[in-house]
C-alpha positions as CSV (number, residue, x, y, z in Angstrom):
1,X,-15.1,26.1,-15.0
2,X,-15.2,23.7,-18.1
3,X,-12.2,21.7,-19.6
4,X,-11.6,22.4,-22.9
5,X,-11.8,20.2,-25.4
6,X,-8.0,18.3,-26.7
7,X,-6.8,20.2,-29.7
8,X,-6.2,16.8,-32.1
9,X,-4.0,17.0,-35.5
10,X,-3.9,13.6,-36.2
11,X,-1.7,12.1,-33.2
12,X,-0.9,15.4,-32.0
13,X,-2.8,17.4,-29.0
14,X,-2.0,19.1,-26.6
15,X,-3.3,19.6,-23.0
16,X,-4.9,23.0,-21.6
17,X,-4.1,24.8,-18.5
18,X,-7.1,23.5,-16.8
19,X,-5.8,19.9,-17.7
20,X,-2.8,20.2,-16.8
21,X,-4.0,21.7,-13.0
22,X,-5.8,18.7,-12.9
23,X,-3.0,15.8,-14.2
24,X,-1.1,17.7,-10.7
25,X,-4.1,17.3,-8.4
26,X,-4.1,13.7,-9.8
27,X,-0.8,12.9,-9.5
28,X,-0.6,14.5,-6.2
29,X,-3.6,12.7,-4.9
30,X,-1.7,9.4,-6.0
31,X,1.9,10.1,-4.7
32,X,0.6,10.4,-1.6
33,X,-1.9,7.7,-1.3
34,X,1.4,5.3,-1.5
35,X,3.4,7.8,0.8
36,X,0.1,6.9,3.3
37,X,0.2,3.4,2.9
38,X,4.1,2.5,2.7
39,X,4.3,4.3,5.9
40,X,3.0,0.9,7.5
41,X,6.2,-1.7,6.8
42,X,8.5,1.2,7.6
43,X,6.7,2.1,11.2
44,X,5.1,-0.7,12.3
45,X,8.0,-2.9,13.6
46,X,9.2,0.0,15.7
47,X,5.6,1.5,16.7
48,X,4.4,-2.5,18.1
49,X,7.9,-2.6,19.8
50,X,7.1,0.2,21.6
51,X,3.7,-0.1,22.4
52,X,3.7,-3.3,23.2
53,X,6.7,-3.5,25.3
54,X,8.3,-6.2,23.7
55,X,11.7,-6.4,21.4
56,X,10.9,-5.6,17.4
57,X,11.7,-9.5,17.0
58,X,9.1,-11.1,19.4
59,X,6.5,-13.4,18.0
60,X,3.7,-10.9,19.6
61,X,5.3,-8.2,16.6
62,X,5.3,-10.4,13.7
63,X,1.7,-11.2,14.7
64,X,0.3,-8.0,15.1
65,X,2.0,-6.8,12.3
66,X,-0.3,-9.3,9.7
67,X,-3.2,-8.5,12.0
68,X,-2.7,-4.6,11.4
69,X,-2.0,-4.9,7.7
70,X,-5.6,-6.5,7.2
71,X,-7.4,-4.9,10.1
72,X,-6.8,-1.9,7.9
73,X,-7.2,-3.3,4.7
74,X,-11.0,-4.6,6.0
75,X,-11.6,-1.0,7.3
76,X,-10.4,0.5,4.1
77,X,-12.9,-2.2,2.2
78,X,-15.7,-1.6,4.1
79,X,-15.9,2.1,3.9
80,X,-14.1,2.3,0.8
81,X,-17.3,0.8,-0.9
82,X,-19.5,3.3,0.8
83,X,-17.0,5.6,-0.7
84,X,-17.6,4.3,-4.4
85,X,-21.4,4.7,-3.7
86,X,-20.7,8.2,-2.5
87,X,-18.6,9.2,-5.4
88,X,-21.4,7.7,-8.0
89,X,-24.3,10.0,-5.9
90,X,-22.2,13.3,-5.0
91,X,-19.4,14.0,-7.3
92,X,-16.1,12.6,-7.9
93,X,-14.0,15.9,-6.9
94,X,-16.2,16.5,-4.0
95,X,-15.4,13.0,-2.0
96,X,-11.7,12.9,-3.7
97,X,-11.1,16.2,-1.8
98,X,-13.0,15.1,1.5
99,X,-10.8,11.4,1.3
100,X,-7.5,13.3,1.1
101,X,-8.1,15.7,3.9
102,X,-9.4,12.3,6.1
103,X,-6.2,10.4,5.1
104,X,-4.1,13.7,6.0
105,X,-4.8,14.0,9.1
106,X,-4.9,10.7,10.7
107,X,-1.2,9.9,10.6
108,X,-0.8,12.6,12.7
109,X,-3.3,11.4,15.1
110,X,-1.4,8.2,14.4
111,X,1.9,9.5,15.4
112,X,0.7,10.8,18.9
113,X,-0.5,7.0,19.8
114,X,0.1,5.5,23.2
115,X,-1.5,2.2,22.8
116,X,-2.3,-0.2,20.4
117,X,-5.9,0.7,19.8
118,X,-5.5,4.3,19.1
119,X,-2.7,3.7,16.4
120,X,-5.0,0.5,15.0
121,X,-7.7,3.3,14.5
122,X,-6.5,5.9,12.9
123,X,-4.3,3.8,10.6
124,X,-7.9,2.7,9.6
125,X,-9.0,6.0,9.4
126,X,-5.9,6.6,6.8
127,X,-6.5,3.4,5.0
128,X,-9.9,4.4,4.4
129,X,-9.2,7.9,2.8
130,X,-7.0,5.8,0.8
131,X,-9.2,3.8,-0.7
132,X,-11.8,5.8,-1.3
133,X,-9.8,8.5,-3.0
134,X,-7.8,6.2,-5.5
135,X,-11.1,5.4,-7.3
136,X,-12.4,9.2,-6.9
137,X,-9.5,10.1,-8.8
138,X,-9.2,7.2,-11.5
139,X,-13.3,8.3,-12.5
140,X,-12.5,11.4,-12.1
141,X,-9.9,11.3,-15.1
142,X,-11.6,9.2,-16.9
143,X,-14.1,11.5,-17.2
144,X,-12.6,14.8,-18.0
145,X,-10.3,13.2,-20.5
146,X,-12.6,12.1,-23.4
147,X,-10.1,11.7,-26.3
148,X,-9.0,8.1,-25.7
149,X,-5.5,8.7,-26.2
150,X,-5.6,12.3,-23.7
151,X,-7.2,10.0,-21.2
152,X,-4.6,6.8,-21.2
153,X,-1.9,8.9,-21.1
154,X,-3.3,10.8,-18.3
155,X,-4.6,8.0,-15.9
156,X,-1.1,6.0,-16.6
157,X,1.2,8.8,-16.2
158,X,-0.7,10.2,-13.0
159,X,-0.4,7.4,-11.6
160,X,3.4,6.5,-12.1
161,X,3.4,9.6,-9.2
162,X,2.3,6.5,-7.3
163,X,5.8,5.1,-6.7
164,X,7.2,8.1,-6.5
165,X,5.5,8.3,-3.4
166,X,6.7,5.2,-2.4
167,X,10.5,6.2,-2.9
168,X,9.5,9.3,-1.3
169,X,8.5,8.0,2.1
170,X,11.3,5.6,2.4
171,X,13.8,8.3,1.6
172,X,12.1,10.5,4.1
173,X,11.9,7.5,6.5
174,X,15.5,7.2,6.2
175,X,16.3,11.3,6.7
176,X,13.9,11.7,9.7
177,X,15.5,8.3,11.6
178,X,19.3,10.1,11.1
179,X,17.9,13.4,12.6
180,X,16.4,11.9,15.6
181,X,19.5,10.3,15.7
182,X,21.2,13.6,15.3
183,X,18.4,15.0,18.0
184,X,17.9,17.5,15.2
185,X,13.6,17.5,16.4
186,X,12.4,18.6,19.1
187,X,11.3,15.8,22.3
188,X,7.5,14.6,21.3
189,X,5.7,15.0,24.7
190,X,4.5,11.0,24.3
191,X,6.1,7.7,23.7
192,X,10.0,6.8,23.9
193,X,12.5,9.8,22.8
194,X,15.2,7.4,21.8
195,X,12.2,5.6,19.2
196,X,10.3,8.7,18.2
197,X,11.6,7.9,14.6
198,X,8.1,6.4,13.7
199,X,5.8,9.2,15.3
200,X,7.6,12.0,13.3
201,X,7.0,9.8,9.7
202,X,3.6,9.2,10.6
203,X,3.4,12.7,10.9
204,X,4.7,14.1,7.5
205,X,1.5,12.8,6.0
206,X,-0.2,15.4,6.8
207,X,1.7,17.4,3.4
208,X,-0.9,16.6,1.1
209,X,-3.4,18.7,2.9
210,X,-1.5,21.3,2.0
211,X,-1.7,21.5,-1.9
212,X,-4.9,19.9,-2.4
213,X,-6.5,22.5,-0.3
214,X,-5.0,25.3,-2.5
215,X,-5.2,23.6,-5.5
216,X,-8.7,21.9,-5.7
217,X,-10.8,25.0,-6.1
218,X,-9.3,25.8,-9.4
219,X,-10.1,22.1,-11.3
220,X,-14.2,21.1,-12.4
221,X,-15.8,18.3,-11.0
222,X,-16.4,15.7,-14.1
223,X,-18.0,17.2,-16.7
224,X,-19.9,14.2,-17.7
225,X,-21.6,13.6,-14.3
226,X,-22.1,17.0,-13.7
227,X,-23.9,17.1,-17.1
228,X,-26.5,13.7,-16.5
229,X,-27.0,15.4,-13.0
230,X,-28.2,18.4,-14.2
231,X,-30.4,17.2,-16.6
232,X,-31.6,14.6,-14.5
233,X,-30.6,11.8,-16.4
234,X,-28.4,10.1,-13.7
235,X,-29.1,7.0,-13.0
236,X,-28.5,6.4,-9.1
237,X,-26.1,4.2,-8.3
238,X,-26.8,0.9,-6.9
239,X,-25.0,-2.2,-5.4
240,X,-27.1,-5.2,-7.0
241,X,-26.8,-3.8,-10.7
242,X,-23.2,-4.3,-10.9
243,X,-24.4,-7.9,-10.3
244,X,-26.8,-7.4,-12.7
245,X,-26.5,-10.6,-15.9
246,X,-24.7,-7.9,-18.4
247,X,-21.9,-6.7,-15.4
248,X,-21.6,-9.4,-12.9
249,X,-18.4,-11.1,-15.0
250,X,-16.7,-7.7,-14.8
251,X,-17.3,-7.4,-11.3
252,X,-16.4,-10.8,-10.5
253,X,-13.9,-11.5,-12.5
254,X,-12.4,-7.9,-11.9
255,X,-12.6,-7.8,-7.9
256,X,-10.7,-11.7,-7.8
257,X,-7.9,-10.3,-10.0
258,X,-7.5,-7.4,-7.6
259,X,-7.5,-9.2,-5.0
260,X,-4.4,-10.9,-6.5
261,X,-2.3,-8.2,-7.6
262,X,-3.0,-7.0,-3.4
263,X,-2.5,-10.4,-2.0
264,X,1.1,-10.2,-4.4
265,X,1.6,-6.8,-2.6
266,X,1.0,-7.4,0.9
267,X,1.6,-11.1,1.2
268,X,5.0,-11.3,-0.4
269,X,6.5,-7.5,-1.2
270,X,5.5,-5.7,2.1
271,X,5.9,-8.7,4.5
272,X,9.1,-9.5,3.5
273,X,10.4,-5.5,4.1
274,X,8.6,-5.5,7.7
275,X,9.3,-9.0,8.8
276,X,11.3,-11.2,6.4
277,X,14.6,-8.7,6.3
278,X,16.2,-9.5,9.3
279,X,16.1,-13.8,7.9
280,X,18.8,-12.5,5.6
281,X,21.9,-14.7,5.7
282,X,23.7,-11.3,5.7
283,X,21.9,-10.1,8.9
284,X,22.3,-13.2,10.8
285,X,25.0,-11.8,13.2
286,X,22.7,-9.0,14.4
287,X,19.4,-11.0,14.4
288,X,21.5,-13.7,16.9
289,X,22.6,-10.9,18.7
290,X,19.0,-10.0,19.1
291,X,17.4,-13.2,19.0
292,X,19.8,-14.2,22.3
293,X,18.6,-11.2,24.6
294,X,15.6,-11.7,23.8
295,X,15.6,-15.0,25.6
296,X,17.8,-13.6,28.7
297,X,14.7,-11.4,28.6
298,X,12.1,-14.5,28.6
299,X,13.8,-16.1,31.3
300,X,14.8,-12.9,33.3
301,X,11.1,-12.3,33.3
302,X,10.2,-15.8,34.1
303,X,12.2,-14.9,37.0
304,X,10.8,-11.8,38.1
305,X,7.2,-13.9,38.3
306,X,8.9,-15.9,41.1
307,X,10.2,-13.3,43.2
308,X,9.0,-13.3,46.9
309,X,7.1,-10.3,48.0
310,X,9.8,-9.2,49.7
311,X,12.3,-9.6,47.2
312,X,13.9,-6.9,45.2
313,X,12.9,-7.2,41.2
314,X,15.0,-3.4,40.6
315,X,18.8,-5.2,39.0
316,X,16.5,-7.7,37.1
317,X,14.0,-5.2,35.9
318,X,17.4,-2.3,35.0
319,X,18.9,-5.4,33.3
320,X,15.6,-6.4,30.9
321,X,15.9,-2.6,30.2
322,X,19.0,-2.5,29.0
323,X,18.7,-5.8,26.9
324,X,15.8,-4.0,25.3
325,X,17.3,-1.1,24.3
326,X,20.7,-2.9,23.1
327,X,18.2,-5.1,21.2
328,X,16.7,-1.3,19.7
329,X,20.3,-0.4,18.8
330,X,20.8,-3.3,16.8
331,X,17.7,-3.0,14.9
332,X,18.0,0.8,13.9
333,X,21.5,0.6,13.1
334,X,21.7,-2.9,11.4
335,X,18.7,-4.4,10.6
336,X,16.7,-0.9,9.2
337,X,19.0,0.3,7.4
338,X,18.9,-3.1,5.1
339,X,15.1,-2.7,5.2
340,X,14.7,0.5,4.2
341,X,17.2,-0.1,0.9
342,X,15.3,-3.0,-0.2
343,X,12.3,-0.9,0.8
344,X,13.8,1.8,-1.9
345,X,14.2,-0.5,-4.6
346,X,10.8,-2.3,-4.2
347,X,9.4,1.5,-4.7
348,X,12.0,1.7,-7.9
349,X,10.9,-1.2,-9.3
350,X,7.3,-0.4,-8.7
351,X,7.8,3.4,-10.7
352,X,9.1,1.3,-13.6
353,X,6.3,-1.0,-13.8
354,X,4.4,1.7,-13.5
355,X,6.0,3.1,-16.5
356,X,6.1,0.5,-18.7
357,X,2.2,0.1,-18.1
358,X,1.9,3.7,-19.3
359,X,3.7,3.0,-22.3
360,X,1.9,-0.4,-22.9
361,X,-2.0,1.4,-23.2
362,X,-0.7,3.2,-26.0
363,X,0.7,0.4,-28.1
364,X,-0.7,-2.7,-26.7
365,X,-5.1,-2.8,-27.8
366,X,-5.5,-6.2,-25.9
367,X,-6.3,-5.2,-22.0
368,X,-5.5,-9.2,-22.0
369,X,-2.4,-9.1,-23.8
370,X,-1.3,-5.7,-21.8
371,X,-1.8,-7.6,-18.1
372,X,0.0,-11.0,-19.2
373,X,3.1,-8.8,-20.1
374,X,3.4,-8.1,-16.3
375,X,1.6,-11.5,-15.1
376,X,3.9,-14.2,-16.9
377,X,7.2,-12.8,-16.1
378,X,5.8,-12.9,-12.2
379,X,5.5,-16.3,-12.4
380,X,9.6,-16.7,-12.8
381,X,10.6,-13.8,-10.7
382,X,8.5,-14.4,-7.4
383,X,9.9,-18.1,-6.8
384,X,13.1,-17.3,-8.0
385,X,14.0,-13.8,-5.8
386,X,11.8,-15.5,-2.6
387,X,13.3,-19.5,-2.9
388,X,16.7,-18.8,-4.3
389,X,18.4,-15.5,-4.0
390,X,16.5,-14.7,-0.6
391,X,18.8,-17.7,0.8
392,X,21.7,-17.9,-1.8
393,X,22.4,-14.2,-3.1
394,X,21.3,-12.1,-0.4
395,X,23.5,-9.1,-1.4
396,X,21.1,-9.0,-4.4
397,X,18.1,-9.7,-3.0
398,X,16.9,-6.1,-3.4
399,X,17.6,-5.8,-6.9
400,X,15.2,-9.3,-7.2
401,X,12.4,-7.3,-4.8
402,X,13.0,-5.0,-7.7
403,X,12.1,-6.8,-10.4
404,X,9.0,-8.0,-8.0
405,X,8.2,-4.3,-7.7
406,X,7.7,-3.9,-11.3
407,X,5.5,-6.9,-12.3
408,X,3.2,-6.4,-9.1
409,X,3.0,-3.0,-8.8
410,X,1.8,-2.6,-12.7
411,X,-0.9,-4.5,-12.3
412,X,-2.4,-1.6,-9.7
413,X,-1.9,1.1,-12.6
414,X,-3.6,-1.6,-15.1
415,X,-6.7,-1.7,-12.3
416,X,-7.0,1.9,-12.1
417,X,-7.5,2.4,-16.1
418,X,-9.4,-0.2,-16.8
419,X,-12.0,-0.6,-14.4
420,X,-13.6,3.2,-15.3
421,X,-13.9,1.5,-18.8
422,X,-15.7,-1.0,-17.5
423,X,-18.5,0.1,-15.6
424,X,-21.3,2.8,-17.0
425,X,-20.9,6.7,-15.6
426,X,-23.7,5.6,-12.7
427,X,-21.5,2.6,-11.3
428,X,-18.1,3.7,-12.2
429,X,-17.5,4.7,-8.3
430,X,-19.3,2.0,-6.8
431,X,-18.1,-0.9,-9.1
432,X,-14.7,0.4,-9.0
433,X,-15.0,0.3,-5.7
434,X,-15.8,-2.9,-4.9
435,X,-13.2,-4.7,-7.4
436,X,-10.4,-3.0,-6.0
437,X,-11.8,-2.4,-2.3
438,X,-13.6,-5.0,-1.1
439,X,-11.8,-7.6,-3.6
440,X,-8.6,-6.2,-3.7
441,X,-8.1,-4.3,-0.5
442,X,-10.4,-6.5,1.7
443,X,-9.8,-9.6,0.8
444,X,-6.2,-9.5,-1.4
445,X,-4.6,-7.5,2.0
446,X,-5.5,-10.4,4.3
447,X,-2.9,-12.4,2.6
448,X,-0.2,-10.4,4.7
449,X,-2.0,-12.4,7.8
450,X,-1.9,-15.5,5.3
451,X,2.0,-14.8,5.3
452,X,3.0,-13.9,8.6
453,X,0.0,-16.4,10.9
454,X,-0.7,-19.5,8.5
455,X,1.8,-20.3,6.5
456,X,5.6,-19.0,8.1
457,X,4.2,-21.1,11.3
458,X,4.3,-24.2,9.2
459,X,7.9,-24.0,7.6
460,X,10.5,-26.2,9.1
461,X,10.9,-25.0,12.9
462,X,14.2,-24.8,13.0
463,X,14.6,-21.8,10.6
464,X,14.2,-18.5,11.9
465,X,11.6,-16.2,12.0
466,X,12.6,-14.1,9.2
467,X,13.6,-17.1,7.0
468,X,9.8,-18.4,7.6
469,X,8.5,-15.4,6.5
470,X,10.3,-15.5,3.9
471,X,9.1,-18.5,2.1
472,X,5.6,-17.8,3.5
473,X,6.1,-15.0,1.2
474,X,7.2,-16.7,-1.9
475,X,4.4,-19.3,-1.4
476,X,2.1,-16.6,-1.7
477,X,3.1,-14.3,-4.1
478,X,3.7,-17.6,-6.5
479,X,0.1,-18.9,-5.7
480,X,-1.4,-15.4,-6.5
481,X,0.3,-15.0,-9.5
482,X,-0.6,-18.7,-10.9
483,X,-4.2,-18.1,-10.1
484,X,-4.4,-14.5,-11.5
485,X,-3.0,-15.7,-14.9
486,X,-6.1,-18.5,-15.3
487,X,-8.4,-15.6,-14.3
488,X,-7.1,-13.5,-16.7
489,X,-8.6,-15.4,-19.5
490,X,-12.2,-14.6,-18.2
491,X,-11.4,-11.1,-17.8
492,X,-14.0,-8.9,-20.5
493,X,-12.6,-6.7,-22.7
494,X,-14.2,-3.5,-21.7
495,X,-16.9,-1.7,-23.9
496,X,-16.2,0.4,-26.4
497,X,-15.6,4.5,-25.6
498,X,-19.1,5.8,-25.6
499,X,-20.8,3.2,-24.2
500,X,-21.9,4.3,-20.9
């Protein structure tokens, strides 16, 4: 099967069948590698709780939730590299297909865990399909869209589908923790019944499997590749040339601006939605409530540790129990609820930035120009929504994540077009790869452990644990933001079309 070539009469075309089955693989394959990913600051809080038998508020939580976030993120840079290799020397449609059936899978696995390591694991596992397939995908269309205007409209719109998988898991997030409520499932034969909300939304990301596998016969691998390969004029792929004197500033300078535009993501959006919510001067009442029996739980404990062996530890241990699950209670029906909204608008504001990047590669020439319009607003939002209407106007605070939303979560659409520019067809995978895996998903991801272990220690020690996070957050997202715009000046224009 071939794509057939635009039909062009001066700026109008249209696209074939065969195009448009791929633009719905694509934007398939990118809807849900957000659904995959957002799944994280929606189940983690509750999946730690449980499986390390401790209250969602506990120090040990907030901990492990910055430790997970880049434990993944290192994972998913690692193998996602690998990946980009693999996509240069086998095919782009062959290891986008394999990635989504990997990243499928393992939140199921996921959702069955009962103990830390297993859920750390396959959340890896997901995270790595992840990776891998976002640059399968973005090469992919690149290459079997060679009208420059066909393929800028296809790689931004696809990958608006992005956010809406974003909006999508937090809406299902919301639906599935009202019908265990409503005991509308059936009993999970693992873990807690009354916190079986997180299993169950780990395990809807097995959906993707589901179209890809009926839909992914019917689209061609990239003509382009497919073309060098069988006439043996492929180069193959190799690590040290996108160091090489005529790439390495692309590479470079590509990967470090990644790695912002992921720091801005995990260090200030998705920390703040997993740990900086309940800080909220509007949740104060219910983070006391919980804050409080979590300390009758330290000392009740401390007391159980001093017990004589013939004492009797059963009121103590039935009275722990039922601080924890009065402390579950108030975090499901106080605390989530606000998390999940501003979770909604984050994804909102991420569509629309999303949107407007689409719109800006067809009017805007200047890659520069087009990455400043999302990079110098940043620089006011972030310290404004994190220092001031965090503390000040909380009732809007989730219309400021919104604005946040937009000017970070452009910036990945902005990666995902130009990098396959960037690179020839030999290294598109593998340089891809490693700006946006190892430099943004590596490196930019540990800033959530930045967040949440460095810096929210450090803030005054009288605030509370979400307030800490909370500037933490700002801190970084403000820092990353600063940096990226002085790296944007180094940033190459990329070659012309045809030059590969």
């Amino acid at each position: 099967m071939t794509t057939k070539a635009p039909v062009e009469n001066g700026s109008n075309f249209r696209f074939s069948r065969t195009q448009w089955l791929i633009l719905t693989v694509a934007a398939i394959g990118f809807l849900f590698d957000t659904y995959e990913l957002l799944m994280t600051p929606l189940v983690l809080a509750p999946a730690l709780s449980e499986l390390l038998k401790v209250p969602v508020n506990h120090p040990d939580v907030t901990n492990w939730v910055g430790r997970v976030l880049w434990l993944t993120a290192l994972c998913g840079g690692v193998f996602g590299l690998l990946g980009g290799w693999l996509i240069d020397r086998f095919g782009r449609k062959t290891v986008m297909m394999g990635s989504i059936f990997v990243y499928s899978f393992s939140p199921v696995c996921a959702g069955f865990s009962t103990d830390l390591t297993t859920l750390i694991f396959f959340r890896c596992t997901t995270f790595v399909g992840v990776c891998v397939e976002f640059v399968a995908a973005v090469t992919w269309l690149a290459e079997l869209f060679p009208d420059k205007k066909m393929k800028e409209l296809a790689i931004g719109w696809t990958q608006a589908f992005a956010s809406v998988g974003g909006l999508l898991v937090t809406a299902m997030s919301s639906w599935i923790g009202y019908a265990v409520k409503e005991k509308w499932f059936p009993g999970l034969p693992v873990g807690d019944p009354g916190n079986s909300a997180w299993r169950y939304t780990l395990m809807t990301g097995l959906i993707p499997a589901i179209p890809i596998a009926l839909l992914l016969p019917f689209v061609p691998e990239s003509t382009v590749w497919r073309e060098r390969r069988s006439l043996g004029t492929l180069k193959r792929p190799s690590f040290f040339e996108i160091f090489s004197p005529t790439l390495i500033r692309t590479t470079i300078v590509g990967s470090l601006l990644s790695a912002c535009a992921y720091a801005a993501a995990f260090g200030t959006l998705q920390v703040t939605v997993t740990q900086g919510i309940p800080g909220l001067p509007t949740l104060r009442e219910p983070s006391g409530k919980m804050a409080d029996l979590g300390k009758q739980n330290k000392k009740m404990s401390a007391d159980l540790a001093n017990i004589p062996l013939d004492g009797d530890p059963s009121l103590l241990n039935k009275k722990i129990n039922e601080n924890l699950k009065a402390m579950g209670k108030i975090n499901k029906e106080e605390i989530q609820p606000v998390r999940e909204s501003v979770q909604f608008k984050q994804e909102l504001g991420g569509l629309l930035g999303r949107i407007l990047l689409a719109i800006g590669l067809t009017v805007i020439v200047s890659r520069r120009v087009l990455l400043w319009m999302f990079q110098v607003p940043g620089l006011v939002i972030i310290p404004l929504v994190w220092f001031y209407a965090f503390f000040n106007m909380p009732e809007q605070f989730g219309w400021g994540v919104f604005l946040a939303g937009v000017v970070i979560v452009a910036q990945f659409s902005y990666f995902g077009e130009y990098l396959p520019k960037a690179f020839p067809v030999h290294l598109r995978g593998t340089g891809g790869a490693f700006a946006t895996n190892v430099g943004g998903r590596m490196f930019g991801t540990s800033a959530a452990f930045l967040t949440t272990s460095v810096i929210a220690p450090l803030v005054t020690s009288h605030a509370a644990q979400g307030e800490k996070v909370a500037v933490a957050a700002g801190i970084v997202g403000l820092s990353v933001f600063a940096l990226g715009f002085i790296l944007s000046f180094f940033l190459p224009e990329p070659p012309a079309e045809g030059h590969s």
